[in-house]
BAFINU-312837 format. One line per 8 residues: number of its first residue (from 1); their letters; for each residue y, z, x of C-alpha. Coordinates in Angstrom, 3 decimals, m for minus. Example, Ala and Ser with C-alpha at 12.3 -4.5 7.8 and 13.67 -1.06 7.14 Angstrom:
2
1> AS> m4.500:7.800:12.300 ~ m1.060:7.140:13.670
***
This chain:
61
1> XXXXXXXX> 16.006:m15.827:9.210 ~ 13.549:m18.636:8.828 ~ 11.066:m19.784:6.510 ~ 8.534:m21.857:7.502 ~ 6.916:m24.468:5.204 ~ 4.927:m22.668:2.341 ~ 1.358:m22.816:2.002 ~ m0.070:m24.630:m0.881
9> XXXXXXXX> m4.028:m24.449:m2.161 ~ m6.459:m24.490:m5.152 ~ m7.746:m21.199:m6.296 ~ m10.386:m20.888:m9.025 ~ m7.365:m19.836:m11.492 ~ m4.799:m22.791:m10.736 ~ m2.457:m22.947:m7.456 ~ m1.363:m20.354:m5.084
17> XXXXXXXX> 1.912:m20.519:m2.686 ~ 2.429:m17.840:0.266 ~ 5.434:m17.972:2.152 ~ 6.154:m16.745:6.336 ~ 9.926:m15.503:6.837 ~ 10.094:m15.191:10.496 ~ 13.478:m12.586:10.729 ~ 15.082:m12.536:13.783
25> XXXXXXXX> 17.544:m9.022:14.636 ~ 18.802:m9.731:18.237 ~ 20.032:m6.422:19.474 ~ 18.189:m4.137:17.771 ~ 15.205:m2.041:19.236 ~ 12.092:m3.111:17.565 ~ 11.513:m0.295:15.604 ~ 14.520:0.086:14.271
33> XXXXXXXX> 14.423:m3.661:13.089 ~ 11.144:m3.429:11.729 ~ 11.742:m0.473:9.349 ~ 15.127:m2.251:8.424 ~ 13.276:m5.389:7.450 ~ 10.412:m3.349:5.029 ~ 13.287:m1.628:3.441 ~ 15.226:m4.408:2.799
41> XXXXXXXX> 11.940:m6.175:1.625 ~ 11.418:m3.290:m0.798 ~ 15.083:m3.797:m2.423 ~ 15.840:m7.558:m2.156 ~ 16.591:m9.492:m5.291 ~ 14.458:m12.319:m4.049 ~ 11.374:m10.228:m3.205 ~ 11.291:m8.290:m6.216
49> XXXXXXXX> 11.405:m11.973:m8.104 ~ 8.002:m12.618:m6.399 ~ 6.167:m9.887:m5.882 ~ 2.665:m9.646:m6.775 ~ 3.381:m13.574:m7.519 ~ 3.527:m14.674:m3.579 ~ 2.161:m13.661:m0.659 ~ 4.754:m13.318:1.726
57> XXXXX> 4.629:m12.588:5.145 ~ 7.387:m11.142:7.180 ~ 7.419:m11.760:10.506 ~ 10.099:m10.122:13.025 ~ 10.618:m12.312:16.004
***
Protein backbone atom coordinates (compact mmCIF):
# COMPACT_ATOMS: atom_id res chain seq x y z
CA UNK A 1 0.00 0.00 0.00
CA UNK A 2 0.88 3.57 -0.73
CA UNK A 3 -0.13 6.88 0.23
CA UNK A 4 0.50 9.58 -1.77
CA UNK A 5 1.13 13.11 -0.42
CA UNK A 6 -2.16 14.51 1.21
CA UNK A 7 -3.99 17.30 -0.11
CA UNK A 8 -4.07 20.44 1.84
CA UNK A 9 -6.64 23.65 1.19
CA UNK A 10 -8.70 26.51 2.76
CA UNK A 11 -12.35 25.91 3.15
CA UNK A 12 -14.73 28.61 4.38
CA UNK A 13 -14.69 26.69 7.93
CA UNK A 14 -10.76 26.30 8.46
CA UNK A 15 -8.50 23.53 6.60
CA UNK A 16 -9.37 20.35 4.94
CA UNK A 17 -6.86 17.22 4.29
CA UNK A 18 -7.93 14.21 1.86
CA UNK A 19 -5.74 11.44 1.54
CA UNK A 20 -5.19 8.70 -1.89
CA UNK A 21 -4.09 5.06 -0.64
CA UNK A 22 -3.24 3.44 -3.83
CA UNK A 23 -3.51 -0.63 -2.55
CA UNK A 24 -1.87 -2.91 -4.54
CA UNK A 25 -3.18 -7.07 -4.24
CA UNK A 26 -0.96 -8.85 -6.87
CA UNK A 27 -2.64 -12.14 -7.46
CA UNK A 28 -5.92 -11.54 -6.81
CA UNK A 29 -8.76 -11.15 -9.50
CA UNK A 30 -9.98 -7.66 -9.40
CA UNK A 31 -13.10 -8.21 -7.96
CA UNK A 32 -12.21 -10.13 -5.41
CA UNK A 33 -9.57 -7.42 -4.35
CA UNK A 34 -11.84 -4.70 -4.63
CA UNK A 35 -14.58 -6.03 -2.28
CA UNK A 36 -11.63 -7.10 0.11
CA UNK A 37 -10.34 -3.56 0.18
CA UNK A 38 -14.15 -1.82 1.01
CA UNK A 39 -14.48 -4.35 3.71
CA UNK A 40 -11.40 -3.88 5.20
CA UNK A 41 -12.02 -0.04 4.78
CA UNK A 42 -15.29 -0.50 6.66
CA UNK A 43 -13.42 -2.27 9.78
CA UNK A 44 -9.92 -0.69 9.94
CA UNK A 45 -8.84 1.03 13.10
CA UNK A 46 -7.32 3.79 11.07
CA UNK A 47 -10.38 4.49 8.89
CA UNK A 48 -12.82 4.48 11.51
CA UNK A 49 -10.32 7.25 13.30
CA UNK A 50 -11.10 9.48 10.24
CA UNK A 51 -14.11 9.01 8.91
CA UNK A 52 -16.38 11.73 8.12
CA UNK A 53 -13.04 13.79 9.16
CA UNK A 54 -10.98 12.93 5.73
CA UNK A 55 -11.70 12.27 2.50
CA UNK A 56 -9.97 9.34 1.54
CA UNK A 57 -9.67 7.78 -1.57
CA UNK A 58 -8.84 4.20 -2.16
CA UNK A 59 -7.40 3.35 -5.10
CA UNK A 60 -6.62 -0.46 -6.16
CA UNK A 61 -3.76 -0.61 -8.55
Amino acid sequence: MRQKVPKQGAIASGFSIEVELQISLPGLPREQAQALVEQAHIVCPYSNATRNNIDVTLTLI
